[in-house]
Structures are given as structure tokens and as C-alpha cells.
PDB file of the backbone (N, CA, C, O) and the ligand in Angstrom, with CONECT records:
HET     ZN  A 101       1
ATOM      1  N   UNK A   1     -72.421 -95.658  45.857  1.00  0.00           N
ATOM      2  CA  UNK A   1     -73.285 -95.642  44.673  1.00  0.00           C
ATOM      3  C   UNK A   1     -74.004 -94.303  44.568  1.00  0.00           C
ATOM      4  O   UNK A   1     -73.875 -93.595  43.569  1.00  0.00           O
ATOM      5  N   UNK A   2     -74.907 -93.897  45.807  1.00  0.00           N
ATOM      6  CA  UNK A   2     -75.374 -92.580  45.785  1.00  0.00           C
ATOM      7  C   UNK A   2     -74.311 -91.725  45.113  1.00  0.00           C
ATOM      8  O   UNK A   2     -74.789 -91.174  44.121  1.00  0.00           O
ATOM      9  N   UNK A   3     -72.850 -91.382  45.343  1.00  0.00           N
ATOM     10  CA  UNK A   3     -72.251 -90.390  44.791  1.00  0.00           C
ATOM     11  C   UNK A   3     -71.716 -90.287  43.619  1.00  0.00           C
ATOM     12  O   UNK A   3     -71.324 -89.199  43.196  1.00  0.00           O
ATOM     13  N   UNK A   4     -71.605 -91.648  42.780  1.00  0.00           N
ATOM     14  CA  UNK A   4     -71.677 -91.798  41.580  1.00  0.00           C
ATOM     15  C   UNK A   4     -72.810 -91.408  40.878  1.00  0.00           C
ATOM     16  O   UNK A   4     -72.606 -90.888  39.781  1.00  0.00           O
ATOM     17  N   UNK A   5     -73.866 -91.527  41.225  1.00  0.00           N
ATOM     18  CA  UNK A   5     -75.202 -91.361  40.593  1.00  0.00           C
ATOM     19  C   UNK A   5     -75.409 -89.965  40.406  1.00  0.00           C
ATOM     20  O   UNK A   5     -75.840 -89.575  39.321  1.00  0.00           O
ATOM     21  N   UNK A   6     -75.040 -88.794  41.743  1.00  0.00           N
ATOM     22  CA  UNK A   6     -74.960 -87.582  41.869  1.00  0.00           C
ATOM     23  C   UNK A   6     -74.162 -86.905  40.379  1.00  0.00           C
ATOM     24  O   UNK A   6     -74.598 -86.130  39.527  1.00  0.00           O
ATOM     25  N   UNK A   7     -72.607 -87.701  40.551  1.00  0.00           N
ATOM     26  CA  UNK A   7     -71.872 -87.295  39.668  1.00  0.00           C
ATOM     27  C   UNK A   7     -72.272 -87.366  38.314  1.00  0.00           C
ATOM     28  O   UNK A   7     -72.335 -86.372  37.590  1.00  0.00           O
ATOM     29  N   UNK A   8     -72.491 -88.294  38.023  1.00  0.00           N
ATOM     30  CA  UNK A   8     -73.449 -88.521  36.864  1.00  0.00           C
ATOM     31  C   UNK A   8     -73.927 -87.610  36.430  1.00  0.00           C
ATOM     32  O   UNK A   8     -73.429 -86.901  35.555  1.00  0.00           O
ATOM     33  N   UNK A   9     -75.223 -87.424  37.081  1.00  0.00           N
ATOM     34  CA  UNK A   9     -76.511 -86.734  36.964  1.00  0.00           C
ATOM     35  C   UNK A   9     -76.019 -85.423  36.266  1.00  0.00           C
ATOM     36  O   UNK A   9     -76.317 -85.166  35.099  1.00  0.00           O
ATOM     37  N   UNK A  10     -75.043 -84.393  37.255  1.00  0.00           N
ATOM     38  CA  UNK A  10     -74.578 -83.584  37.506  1.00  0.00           C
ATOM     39  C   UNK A  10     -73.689 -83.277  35.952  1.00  0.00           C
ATOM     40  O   UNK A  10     -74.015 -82.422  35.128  1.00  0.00           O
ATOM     41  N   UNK A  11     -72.757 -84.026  35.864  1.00  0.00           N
ATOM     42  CA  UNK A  11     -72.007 -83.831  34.842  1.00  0.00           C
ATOM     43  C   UNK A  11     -72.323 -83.945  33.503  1.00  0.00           C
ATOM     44  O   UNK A  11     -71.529 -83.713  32.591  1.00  0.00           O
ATOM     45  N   UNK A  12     -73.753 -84.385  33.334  1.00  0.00           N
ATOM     46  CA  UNK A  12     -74.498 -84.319  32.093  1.00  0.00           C
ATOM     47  C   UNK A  12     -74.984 -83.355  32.029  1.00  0.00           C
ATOM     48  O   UNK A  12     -74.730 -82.757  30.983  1.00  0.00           O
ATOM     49  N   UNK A  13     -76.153 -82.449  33.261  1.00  0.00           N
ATOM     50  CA  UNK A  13     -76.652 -81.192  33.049  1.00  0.00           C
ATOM     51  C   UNK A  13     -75.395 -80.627  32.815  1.00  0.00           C
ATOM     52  O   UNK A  13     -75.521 -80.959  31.636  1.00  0.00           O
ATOM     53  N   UNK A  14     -74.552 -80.209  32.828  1.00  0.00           N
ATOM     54  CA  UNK A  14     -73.298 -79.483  33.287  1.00  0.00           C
ATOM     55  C   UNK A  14     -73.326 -79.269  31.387  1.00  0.00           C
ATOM     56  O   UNK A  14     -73.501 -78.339  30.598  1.00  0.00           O
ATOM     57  N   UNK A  15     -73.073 -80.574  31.329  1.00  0.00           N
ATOM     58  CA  UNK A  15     -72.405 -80.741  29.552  1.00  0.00           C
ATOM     59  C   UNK A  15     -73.539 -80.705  28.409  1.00  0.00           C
ATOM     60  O   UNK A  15     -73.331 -80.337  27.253  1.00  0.00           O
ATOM     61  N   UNK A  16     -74.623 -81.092  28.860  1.00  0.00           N
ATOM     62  CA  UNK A  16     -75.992 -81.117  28.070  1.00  0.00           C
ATOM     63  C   UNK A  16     -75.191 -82.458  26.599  1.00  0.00           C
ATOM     64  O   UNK A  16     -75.393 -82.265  25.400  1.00  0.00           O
ATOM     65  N   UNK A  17     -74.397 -83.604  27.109  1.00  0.00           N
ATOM     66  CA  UNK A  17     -74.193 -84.839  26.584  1.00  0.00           C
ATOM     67  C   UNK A  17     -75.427 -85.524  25.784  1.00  0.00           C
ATOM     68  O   UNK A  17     -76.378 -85.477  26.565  1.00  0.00           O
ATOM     69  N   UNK A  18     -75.637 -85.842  25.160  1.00  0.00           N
ATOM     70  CA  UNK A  18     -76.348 -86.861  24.435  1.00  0.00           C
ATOM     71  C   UNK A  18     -76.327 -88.211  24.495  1.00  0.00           C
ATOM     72  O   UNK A  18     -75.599 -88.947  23.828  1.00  0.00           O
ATOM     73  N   UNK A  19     -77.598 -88.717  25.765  1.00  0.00           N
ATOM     74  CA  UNK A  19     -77.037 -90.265  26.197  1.00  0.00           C
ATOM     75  C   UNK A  19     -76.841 -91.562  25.504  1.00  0.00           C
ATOM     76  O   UNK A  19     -76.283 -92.603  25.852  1.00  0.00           O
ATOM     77  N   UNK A  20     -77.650 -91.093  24.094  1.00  0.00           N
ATOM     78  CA  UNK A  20     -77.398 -92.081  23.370  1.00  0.00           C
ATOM     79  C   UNK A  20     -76.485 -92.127  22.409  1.00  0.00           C
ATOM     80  O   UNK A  20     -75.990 -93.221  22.136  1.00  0.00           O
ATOM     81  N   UNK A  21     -76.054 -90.879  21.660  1.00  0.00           N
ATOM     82  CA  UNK A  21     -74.662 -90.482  20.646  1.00  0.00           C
ATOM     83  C   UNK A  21     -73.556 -90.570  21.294  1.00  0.00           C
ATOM     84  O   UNK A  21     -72.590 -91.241  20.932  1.00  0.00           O
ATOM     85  N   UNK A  22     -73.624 -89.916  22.265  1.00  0.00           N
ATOM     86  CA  UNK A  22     -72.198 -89.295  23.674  1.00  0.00           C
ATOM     87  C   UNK A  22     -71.895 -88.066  22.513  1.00  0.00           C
ATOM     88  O   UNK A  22     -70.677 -87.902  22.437  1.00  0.00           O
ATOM     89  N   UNK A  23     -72.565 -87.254  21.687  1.00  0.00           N
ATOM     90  CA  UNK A  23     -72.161 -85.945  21.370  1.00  0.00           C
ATOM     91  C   UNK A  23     -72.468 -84.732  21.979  1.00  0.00           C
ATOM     92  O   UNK A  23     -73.294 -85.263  22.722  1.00  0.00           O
ATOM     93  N   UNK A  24     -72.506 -83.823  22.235  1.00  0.00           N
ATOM     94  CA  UNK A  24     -72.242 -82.871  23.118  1.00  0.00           C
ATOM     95  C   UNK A  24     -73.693 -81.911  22.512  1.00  0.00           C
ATOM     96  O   UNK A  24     -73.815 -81.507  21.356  1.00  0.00           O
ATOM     97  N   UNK A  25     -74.448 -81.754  23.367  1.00  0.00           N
ATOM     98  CA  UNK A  25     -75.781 -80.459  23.098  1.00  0.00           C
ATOM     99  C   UNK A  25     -75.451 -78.815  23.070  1.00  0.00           C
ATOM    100  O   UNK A  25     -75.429 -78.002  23.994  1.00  0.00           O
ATOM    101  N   UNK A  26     -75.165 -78.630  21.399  1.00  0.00           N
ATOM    102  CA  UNK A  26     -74.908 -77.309  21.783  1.00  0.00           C
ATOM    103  C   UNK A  26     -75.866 -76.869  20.814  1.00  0.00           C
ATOM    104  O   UNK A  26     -76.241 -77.438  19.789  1.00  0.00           O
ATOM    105  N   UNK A  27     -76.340 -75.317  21.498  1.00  0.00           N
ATOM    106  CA  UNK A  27     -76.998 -74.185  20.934  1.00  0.00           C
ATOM    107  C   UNK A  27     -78.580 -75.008  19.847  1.00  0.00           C
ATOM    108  O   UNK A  27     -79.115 -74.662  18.794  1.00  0.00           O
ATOM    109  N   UNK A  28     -78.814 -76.119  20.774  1.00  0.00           N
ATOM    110  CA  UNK A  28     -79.942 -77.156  20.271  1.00  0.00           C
ATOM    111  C   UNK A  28     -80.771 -77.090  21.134  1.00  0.00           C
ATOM    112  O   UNK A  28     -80.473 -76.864  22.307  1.00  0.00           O
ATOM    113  N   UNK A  29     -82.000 -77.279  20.710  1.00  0.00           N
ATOM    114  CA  UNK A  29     -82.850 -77.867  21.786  1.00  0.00           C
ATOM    115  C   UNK A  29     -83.073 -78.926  21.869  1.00  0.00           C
ATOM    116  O   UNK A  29     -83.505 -79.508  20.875  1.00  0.00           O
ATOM    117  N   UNK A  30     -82.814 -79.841  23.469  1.00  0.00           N
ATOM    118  CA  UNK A  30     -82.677 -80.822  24.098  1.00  0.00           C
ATOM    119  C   UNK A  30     -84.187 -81.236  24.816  1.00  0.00           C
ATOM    120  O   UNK A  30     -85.202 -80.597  25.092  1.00  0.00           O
ATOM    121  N   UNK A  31     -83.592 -83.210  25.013  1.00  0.00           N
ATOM    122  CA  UNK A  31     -84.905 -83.147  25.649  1.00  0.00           C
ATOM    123  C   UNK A  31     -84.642 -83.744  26.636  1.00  0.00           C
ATOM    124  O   UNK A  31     -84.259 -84.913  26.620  1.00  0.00           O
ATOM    125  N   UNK A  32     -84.828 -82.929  27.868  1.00  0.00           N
ATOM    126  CA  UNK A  32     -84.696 -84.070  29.260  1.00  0.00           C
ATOM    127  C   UNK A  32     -85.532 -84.886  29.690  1.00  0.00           C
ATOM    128  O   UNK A  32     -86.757 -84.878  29.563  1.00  0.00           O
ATOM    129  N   UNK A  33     -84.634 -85.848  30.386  1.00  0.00           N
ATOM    130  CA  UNK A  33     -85.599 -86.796  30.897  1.00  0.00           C
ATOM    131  C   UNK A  33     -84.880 -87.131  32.480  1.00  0.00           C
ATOM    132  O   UNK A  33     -83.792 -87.002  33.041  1.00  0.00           O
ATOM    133  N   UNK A  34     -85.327 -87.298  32.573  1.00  0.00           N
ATOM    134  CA  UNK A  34     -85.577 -87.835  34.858  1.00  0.00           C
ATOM    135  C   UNK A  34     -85.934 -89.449  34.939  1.00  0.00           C
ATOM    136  O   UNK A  34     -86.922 -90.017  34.474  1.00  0.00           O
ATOM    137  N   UNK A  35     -85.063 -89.889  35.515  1.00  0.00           N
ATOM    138  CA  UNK A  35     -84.909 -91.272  35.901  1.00  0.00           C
ATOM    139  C   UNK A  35     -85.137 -91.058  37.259  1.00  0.00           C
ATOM    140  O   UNK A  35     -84.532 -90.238  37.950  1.00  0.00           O
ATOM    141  N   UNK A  36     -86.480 -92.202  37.820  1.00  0.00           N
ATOM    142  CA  UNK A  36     -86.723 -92.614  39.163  1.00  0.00           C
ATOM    143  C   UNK A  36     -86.021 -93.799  39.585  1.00  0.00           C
ATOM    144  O   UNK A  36     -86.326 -94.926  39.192  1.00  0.00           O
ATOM    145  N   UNK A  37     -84.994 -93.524  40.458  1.00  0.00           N
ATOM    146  CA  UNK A  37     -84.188 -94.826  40.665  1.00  0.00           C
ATOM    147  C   UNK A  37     -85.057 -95.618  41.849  1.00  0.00           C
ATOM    148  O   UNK A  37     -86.170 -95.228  42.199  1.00  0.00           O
ATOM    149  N   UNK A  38     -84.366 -96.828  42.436  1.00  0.00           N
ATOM    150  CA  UNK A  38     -85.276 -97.464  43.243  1.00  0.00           C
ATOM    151  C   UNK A  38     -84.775 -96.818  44.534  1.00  0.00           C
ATOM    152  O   UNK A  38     -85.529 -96.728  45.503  1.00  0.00           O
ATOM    153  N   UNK A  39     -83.759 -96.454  44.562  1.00  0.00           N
ATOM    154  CA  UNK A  39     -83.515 -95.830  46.202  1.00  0.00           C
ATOM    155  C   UNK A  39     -83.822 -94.619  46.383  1.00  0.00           C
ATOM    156  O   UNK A  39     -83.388 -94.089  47.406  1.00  0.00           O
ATOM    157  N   UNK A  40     -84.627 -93.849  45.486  1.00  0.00           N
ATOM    158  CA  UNK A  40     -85.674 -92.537  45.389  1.00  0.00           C
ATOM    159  C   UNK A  40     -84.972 -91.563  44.491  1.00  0.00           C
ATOM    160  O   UNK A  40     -85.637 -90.669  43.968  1.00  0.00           O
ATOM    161  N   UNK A  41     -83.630 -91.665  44.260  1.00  0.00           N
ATOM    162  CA  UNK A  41     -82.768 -90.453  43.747  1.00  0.00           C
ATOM    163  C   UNK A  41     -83.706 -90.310  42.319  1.00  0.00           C
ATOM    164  O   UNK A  41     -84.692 -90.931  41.922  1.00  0.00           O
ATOM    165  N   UNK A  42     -82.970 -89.270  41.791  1.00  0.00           N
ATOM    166  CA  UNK A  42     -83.443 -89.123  40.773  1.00  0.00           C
ATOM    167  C   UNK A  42     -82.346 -88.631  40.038  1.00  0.00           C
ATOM    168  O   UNK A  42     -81.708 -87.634  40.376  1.00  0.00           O
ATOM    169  N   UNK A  43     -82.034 -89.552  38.688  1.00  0.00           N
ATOM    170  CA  UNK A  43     -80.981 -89.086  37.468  1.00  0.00           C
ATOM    171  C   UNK A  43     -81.512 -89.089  35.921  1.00  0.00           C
ATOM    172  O   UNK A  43     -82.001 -89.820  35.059  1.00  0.00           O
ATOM    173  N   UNK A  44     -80.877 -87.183  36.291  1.00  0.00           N
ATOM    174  CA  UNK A  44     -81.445 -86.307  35.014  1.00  0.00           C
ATOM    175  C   UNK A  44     -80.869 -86.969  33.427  1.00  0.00           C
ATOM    176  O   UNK A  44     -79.934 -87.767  33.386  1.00  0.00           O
ATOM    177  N   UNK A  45     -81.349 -86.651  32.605  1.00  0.00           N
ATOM    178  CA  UNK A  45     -80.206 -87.031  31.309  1.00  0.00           C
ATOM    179  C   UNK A  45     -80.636 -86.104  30.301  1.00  0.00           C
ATOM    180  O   UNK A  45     -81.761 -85.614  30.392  1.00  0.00           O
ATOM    181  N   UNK A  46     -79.881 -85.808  29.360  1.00  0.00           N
ATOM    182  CA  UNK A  46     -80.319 -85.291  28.005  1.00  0.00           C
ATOM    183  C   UNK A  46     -80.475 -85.944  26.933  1.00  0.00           C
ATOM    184  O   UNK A  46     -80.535 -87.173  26.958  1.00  0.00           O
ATOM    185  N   UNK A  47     -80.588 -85.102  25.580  1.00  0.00           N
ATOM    186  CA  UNK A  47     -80.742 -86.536  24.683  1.00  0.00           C
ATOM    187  C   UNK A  47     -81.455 -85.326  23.285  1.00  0.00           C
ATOM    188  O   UNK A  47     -82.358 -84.489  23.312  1.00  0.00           O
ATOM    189  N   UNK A  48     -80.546 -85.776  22.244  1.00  0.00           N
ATOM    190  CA  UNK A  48     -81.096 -85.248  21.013  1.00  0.00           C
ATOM    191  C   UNK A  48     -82.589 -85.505  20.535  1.00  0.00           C
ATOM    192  O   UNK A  48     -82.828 -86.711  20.485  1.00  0.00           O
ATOM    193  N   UNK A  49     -83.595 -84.743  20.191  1.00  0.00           N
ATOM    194  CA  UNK A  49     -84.837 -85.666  20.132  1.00  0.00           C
ATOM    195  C   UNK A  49     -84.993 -86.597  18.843  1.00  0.00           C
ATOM    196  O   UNK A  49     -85.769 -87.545  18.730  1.00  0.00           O
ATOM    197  N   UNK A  50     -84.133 -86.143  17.946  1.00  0.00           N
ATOM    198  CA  UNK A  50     -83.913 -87.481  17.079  1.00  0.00           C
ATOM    199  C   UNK A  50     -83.326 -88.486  17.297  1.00  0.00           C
ATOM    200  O   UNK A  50     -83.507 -89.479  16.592  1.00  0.00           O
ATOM    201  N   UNK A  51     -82.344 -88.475  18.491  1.00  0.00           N
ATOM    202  CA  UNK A  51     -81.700 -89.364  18.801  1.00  0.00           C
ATOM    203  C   UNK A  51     -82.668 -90.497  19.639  1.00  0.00           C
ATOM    204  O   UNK A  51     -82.570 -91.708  19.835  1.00  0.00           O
ATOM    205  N   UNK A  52     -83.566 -89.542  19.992  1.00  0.00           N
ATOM    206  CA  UNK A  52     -84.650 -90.260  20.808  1.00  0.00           C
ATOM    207  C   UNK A  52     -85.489 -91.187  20.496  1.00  0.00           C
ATOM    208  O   UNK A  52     -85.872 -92.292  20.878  1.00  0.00           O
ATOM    209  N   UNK A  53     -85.733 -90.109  19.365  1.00  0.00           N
ATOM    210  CA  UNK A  53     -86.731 -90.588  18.193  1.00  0.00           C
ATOM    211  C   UNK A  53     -86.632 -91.951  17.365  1.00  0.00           C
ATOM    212  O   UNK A  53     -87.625 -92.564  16.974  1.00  0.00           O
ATOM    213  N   UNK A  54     -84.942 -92.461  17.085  1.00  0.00           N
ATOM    214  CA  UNK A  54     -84.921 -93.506  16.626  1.00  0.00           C
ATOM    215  C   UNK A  54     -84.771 -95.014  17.181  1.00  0.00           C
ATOM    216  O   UNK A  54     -84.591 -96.097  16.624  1.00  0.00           O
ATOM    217  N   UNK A  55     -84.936 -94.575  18.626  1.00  0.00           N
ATOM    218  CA  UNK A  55     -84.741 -95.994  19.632  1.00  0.00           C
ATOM    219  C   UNK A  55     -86.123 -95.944  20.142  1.00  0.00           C
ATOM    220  O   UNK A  55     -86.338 -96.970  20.789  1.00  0.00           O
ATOM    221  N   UNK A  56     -87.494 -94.893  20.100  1.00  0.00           N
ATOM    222  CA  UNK A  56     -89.046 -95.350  20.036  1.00  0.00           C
ATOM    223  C   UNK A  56     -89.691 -96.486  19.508  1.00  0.00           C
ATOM    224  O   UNK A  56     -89.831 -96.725  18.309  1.00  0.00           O
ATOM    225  N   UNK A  57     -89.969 -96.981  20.183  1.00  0.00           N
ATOM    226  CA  UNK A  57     -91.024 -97.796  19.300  1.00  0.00           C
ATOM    227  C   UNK A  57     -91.986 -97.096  18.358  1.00  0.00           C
ATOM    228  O   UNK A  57     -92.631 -96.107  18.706  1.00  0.00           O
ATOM    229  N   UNK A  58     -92.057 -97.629  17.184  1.00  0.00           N
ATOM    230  CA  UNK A  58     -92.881 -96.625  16.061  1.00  0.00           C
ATOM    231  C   UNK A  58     -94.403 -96.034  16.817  1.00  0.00           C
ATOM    232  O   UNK A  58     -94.631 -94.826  16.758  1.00  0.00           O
ATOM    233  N   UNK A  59     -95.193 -96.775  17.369  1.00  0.00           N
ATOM    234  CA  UNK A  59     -96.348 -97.250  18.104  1.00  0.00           C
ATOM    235  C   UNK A  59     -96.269 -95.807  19.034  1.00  0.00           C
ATOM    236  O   UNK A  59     -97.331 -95.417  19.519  1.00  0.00           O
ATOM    237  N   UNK A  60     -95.014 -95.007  19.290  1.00  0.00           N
ATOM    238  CA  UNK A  60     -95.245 -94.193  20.815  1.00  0.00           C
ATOM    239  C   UNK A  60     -95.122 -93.037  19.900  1.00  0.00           C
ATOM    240  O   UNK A  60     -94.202 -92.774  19.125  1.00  0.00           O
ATOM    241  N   UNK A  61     -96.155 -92.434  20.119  1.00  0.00           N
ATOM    242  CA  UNK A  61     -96.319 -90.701  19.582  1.00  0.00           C
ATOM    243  C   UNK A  61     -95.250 -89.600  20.170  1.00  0.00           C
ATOM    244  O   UNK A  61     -95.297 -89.278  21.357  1.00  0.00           O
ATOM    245  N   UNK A  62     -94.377 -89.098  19.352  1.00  0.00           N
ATOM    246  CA  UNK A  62     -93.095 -88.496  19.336  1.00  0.00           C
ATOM    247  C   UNK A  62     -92.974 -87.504  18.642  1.00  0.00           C
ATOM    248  O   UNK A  62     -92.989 -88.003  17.517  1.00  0.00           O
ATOM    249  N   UNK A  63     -92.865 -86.465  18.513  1.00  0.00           N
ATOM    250  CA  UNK A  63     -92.657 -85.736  17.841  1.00  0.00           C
ATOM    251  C   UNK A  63     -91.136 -84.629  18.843  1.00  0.00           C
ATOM    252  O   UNK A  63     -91.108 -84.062  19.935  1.00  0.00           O
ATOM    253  N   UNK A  64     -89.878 -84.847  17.450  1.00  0.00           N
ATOM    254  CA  UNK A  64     -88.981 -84.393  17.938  1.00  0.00           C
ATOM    255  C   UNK A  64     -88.715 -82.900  17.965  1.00  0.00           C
ATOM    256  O   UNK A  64     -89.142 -82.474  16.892  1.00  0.00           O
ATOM    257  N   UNK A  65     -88.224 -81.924  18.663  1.00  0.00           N
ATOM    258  CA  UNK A  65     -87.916 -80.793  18.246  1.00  0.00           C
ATOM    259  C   UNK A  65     -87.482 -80.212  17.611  1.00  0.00           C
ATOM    260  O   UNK A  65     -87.789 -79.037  17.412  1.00  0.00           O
ATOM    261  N   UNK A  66     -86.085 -81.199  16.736  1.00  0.00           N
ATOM    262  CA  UNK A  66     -85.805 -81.042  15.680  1.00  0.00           C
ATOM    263  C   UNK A  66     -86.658 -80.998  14.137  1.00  0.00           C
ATOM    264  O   UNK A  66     -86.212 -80.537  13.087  1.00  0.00           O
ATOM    265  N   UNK A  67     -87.994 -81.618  14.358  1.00  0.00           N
ATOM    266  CA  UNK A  67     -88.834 -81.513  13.204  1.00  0.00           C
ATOM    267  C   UNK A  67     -89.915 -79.927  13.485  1.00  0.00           C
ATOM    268  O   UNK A  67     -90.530 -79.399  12.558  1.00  0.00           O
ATOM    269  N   UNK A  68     -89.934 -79.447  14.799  1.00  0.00           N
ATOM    270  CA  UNK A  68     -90.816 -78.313  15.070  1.00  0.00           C
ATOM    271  C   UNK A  68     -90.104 -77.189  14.460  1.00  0.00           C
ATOM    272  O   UNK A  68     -88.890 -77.052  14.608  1.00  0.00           O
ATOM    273  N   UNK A  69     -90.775 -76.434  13.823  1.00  0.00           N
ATOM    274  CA  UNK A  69     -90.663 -75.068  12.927  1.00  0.00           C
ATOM    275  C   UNK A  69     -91.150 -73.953  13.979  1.00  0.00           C
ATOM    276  O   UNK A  69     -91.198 -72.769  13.647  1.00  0.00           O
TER     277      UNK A  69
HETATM  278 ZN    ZN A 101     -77.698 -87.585  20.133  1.00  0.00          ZN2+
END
């Protein structure tokens, strides 16, 4: 499991993927995020911030990068 998780991790920074589209981060600004697993690891992810933006609960203050000028 540890080396799946590695791979993971790894092959998303690598690709800068979008965990919720599965489209690919290019020449965008991304927003990472860090997952604390329970066996301490830690798995990175990326993620469009609109993409982010639309699985928030309205209630959580967000502001995406895609709306920053
Ligand atoms: Zn996306």
C-alpha cells in the first residue's frame, strides 16, 4: 500500500492532473493540497481552483485563482 500511495502522489506532481476533472494542469495556476493519511504518509494532489470551487460547500470562503486578476 505504502508504494502505491508513493506512486500516486508522485505521478500527479509529475503531471500537475486535476483530481477531480482527470484534465491535465497546464501553464495554470493550480492548487495543492496534502492529504494526512492515517499511517503518517502524506499524499500531495492538484486540482483546478474552480474545479475546487464547485464541490465547496457554499458556507466555506474560497476564492479561486482563476477569478484573481
Ligand atoms: Zn479540474
Amino acid at each position: 500500500m505504502e508504494k502505491i500511495i508513493k506512486t500516486v502522489s508522485e505521478s500527479l506532481v509529475t503531471n500537475h492532473q486535476c483530481c477531480f476533472c482527470g484534465e491535465s494542469i497546464e501553464n495554470e495556476v493550480l492548487v495543492a493540497m496534502t492529504l494526512k493519511l492515517n499511517d503518517g504518509q502524506l499524499q500531495s494532489m492538484s486540482t483546478h481552483g474552480l474545479c475546487l470551487q464547485k464541490r465547496l460547500h457554499p458556507s466555506v470562503p474560497f476564492i479561486a485563482p482563476e477569478e484573481v486578476k
